[in-house]
C-alpha positions in Angstrom: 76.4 -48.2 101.3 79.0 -45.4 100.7 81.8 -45.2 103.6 82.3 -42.1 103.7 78.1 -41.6 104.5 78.5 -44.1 107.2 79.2 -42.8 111.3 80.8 -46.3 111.8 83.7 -45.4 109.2 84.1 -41.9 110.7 84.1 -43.7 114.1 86.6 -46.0 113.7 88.8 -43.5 111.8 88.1 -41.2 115.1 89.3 -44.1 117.2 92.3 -45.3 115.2 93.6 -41.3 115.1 93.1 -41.3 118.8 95.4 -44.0 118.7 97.8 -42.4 117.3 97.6 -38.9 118.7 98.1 -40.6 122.2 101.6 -41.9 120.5 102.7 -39.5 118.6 101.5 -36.8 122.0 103.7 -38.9 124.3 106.6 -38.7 122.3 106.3 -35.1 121.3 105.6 -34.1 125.2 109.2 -35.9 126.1 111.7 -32.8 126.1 108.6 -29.8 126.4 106.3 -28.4 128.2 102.7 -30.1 127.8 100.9 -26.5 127.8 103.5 -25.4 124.8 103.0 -28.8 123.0 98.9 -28.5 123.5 99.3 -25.2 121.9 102.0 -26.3 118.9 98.8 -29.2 117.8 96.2 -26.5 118.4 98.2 -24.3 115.2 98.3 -27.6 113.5 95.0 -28.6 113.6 93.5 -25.1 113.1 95.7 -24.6 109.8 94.4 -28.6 108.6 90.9 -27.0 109.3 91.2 -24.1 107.3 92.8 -25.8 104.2 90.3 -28.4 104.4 87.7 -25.9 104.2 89.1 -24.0 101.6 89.8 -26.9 99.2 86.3 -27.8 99.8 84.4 -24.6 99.9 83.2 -25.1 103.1 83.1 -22.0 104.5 79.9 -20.5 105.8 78.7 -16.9 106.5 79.1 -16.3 110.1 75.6 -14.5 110.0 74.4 -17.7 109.1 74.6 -19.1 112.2 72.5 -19.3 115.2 73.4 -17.8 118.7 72.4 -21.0 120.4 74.8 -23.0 117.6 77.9 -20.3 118.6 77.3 -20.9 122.4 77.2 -24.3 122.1 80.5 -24.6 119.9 82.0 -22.3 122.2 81.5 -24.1 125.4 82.6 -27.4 123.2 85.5 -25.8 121.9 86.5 -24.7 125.6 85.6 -28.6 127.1 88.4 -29.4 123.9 90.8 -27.2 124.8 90.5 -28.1 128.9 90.6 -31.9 127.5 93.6 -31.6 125.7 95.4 -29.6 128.5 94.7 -32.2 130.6 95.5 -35.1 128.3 98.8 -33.6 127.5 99.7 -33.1 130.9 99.1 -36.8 132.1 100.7 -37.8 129.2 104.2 -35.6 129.9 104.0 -37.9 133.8 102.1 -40.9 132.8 102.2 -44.0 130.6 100.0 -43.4 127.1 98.9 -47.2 127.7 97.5 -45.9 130.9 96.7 -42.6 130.3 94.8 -43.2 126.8 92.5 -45.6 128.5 91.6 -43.2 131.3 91.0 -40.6 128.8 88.6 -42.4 127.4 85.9 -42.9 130.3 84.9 -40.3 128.3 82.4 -42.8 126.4 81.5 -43.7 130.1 80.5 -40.1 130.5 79.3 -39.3 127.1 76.2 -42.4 127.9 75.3 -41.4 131.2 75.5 -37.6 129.9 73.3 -38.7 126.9 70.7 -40.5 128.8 70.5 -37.2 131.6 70.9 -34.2 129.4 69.9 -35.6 125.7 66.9 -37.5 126.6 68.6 -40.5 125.0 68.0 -44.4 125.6 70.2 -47.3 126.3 69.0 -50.9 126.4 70.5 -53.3 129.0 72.8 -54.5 126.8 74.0 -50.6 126.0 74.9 -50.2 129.9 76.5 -53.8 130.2 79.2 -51.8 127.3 79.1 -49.3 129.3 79.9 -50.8 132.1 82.5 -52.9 130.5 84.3 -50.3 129.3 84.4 -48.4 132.6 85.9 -52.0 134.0 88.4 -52.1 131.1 89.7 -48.7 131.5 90.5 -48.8 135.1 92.1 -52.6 134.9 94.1 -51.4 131.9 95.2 -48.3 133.8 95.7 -50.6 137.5 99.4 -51.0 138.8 
């Protein structure tokens, strides 16, 4: 199997740039404000975006796209752009060891959002993760 074709390589990639963001945000929130420093990675990541796409050709037509795909991006991009303000705030008064962790009950929320809104299915040993990860994220983040 091709890497690159596989969600597990993308995944892990995801998690391990998480990683780093977390780092990299903590010390780059030290000496500014965390809505200036959301908005200084927002520029960043929109210009990656757009040379990515260019290099690649990966534009597409904007009348190409559904109304229902546009609604849903934009209520993703604004859930983004809350998440970040957020992230970067806890991250300006909080530990990133504790903070990250937090942050990412997110999975928590993503399965119990899945199974409600998505229709999808977890076995029992799905939830015991699930659960797991809950308990991890709250004992990492305990004083």
């Amino acid at each position: 199997m091709n890497l690159a074709s596989s969600w597990q390589f993308w995944a892990v990639l995801s998690a391990v740039f998480a990683a780093l963001t977390a780092i990299f945000a903590k010390v780059g929130v030290e000496h500014v404000n965390a809505d200036f420093a959301t908005f200084i990675r927002t520029i960043v990541i929109l210009a990656t975006l757009a040379f990515i796409l260019l290099v690649t050709g990966q534009f597409q037509s904007p009348g190409s796209i559904s109304s229902r795909t546009y609604l849903f991006l934009l209520l993703s991009g604004l859930a983004t752009g809350a998440s970040w303000i957020c992230y970067f705030r806890a991250l300006k008064i909080g530990e990133a060891a504790k903070v990250a962790p937090i942050d990412k009950l997110s999975v928590v929320l993503v399965a119990m959002f899945g199974v409600l809104f998505l229709g999808e299915k977890l076995t029992a040993p799905n939830w015991l993760g699930v659960a797991l990860i809950a308990a991890g994220a709250i004992l990492v983040a305990y004083r």
